[in-house]
C-alpha atoms as a printed R data frame, in Angstrom:
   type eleno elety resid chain resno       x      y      z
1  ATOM     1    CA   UNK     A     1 -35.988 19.728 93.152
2  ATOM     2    CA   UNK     A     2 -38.258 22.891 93.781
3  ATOM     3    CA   UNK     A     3 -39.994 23.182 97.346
4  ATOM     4    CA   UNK     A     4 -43.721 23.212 97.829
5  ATOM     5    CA   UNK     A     5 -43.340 26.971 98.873
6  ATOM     6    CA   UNK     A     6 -41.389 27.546 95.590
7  ATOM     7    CA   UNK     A     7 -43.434 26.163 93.268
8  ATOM     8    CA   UNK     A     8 -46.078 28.262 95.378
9  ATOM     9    CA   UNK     A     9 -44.500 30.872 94.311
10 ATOM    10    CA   UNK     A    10 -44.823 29.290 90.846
11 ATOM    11    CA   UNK     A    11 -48.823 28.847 90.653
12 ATOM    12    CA   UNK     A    12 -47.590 25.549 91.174
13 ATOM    13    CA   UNK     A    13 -46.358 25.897 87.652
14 ATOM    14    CA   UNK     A    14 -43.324 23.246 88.375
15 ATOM    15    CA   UNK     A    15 -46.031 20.544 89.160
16 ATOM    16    CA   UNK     A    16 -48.217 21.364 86.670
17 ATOM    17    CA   UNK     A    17 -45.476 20.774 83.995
18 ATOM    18    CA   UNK     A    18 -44.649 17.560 85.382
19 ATOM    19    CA   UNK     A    19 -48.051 16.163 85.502
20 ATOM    20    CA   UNK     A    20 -48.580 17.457 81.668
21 ATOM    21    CA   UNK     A    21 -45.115 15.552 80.810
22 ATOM    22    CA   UNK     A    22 -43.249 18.891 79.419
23 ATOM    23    CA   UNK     A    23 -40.767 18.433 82.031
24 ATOM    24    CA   UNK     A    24 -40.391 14.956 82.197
25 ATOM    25    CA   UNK     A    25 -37.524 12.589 80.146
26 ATOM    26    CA   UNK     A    26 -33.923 14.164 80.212
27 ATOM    27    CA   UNK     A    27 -35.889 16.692 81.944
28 ATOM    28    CA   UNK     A    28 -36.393 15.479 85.072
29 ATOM    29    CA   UNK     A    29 -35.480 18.441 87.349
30 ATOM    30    CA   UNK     A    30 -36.905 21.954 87.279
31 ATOM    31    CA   UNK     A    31 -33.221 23.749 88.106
32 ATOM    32    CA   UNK     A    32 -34.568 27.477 88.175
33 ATOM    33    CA   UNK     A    33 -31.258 29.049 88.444
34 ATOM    34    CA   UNK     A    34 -29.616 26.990 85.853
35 ATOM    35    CA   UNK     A    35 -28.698 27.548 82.278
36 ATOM    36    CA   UNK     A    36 -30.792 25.515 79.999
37 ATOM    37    CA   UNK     A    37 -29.549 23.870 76.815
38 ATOM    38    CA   UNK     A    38 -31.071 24.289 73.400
39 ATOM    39    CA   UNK     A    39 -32.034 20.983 73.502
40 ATOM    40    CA   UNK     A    40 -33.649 20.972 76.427
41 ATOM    41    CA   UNK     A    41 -35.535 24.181 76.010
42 ATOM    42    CA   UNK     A    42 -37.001 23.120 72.512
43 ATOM    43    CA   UNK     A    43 -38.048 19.748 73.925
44 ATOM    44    CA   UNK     A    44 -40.068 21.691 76.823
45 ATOM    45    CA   UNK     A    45 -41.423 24.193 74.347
46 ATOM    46    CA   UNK     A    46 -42.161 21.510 71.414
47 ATOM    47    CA   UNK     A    47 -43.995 19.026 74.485
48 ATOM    48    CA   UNK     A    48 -46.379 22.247 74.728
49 ATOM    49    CA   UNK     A    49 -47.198 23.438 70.948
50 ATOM    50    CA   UNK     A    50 -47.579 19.809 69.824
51 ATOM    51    CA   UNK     A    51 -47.209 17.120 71.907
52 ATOM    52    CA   UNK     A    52 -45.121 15.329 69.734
53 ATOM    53    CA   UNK     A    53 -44.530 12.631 71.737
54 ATOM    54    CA   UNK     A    54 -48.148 10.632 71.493
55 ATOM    55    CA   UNK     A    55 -47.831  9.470 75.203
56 ATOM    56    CA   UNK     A    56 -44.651  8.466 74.374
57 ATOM    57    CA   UNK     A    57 -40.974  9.781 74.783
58 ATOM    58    CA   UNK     A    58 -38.868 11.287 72.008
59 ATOM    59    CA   UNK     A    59 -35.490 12.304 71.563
60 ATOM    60    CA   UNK     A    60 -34.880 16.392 71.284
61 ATOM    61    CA   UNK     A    61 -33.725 15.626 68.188
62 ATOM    62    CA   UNK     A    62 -37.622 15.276 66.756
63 ATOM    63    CA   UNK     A    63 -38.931 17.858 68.352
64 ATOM    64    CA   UNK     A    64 -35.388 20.198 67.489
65 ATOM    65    CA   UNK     A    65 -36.698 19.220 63.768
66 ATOM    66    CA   UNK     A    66 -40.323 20.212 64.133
67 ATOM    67    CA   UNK     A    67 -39.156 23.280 65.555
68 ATOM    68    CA   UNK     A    68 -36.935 23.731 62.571
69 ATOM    69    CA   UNK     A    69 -39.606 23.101 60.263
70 ATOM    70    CA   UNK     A    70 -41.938 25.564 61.985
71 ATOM    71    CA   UNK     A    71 -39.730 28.015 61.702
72 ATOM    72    CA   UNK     A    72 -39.307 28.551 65.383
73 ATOM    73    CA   UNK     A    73 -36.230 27.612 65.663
74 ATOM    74    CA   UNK     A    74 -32.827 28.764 62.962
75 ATOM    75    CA   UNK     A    75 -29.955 26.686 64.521
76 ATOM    76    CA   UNK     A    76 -30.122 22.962 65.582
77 ATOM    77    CA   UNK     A    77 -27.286 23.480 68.092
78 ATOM    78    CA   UNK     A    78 -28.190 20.921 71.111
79 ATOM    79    CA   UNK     A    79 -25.646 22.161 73.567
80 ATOM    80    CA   UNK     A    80 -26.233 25.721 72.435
81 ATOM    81    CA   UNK     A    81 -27.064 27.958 76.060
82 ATOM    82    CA   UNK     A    82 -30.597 29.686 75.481
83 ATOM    83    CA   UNK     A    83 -30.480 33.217 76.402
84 ATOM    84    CA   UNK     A    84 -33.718 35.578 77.322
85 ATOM    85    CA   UNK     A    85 -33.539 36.972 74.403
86 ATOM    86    CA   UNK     A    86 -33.070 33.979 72.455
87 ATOM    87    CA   UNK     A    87 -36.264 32.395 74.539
88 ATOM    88    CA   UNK     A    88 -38.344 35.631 73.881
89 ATOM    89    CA   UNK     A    89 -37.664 34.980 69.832
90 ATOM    90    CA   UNK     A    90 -38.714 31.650 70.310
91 ATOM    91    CA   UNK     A    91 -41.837 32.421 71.932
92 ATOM    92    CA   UNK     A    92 -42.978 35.022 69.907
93 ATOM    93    CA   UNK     A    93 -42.362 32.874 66.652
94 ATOM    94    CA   UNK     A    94 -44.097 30.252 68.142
95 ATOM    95    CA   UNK     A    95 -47.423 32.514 68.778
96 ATOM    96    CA   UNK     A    96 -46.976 33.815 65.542
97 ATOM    97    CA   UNK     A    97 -47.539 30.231 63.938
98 ATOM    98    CA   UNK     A    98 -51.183 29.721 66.121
């Protein structure tokens, strides 16, 4: 759903993250103006720190729980609507766990 000149823009960033399958199942659309989901942003971020998947797909559910367990993540609300701020926390836990 993103042009070629957009995902120019991008460093071709949209492509990329379909070819590494982070935006892929139940993810199937980039949507760059749209407000993401908790479960849809810990699926994205979980497919990048871990791969949980093996090649296959997963529900958010698994990768909401290894989140969890990482202590990235403090509320398994799916239909929760990530903020920046909320995304930054995320982030910065996750960098602190590598």
């Amino acid at each position: 759903d993103v042009s070629p000149e957009l995902d120019a823009q991008y460093n071709n960033g949209v492509t990329l993250a379909y070819q590494l399958w982070i935006m892929w199942i139940w993810i199937d659309k980039f949507r760059p103006n749209d407000i993401v989901t908790r479960a849809e942003f810990v699926t994205a971020l979980s497919r990048m720190l871990y791969w949980l998947a093996d090649g296959q797909w997963v529900y958010y559910e698994t990768h909401m729980q290894k989140l969890l367990d990482e202590k990235i993540i403090t509320v398994a609300d799916p239909n929760m609507k990530e903020l920046r701020g909320y995304v930054m926390i995320m982030l910065m836990r996750s960098a602190e766990n590598k």
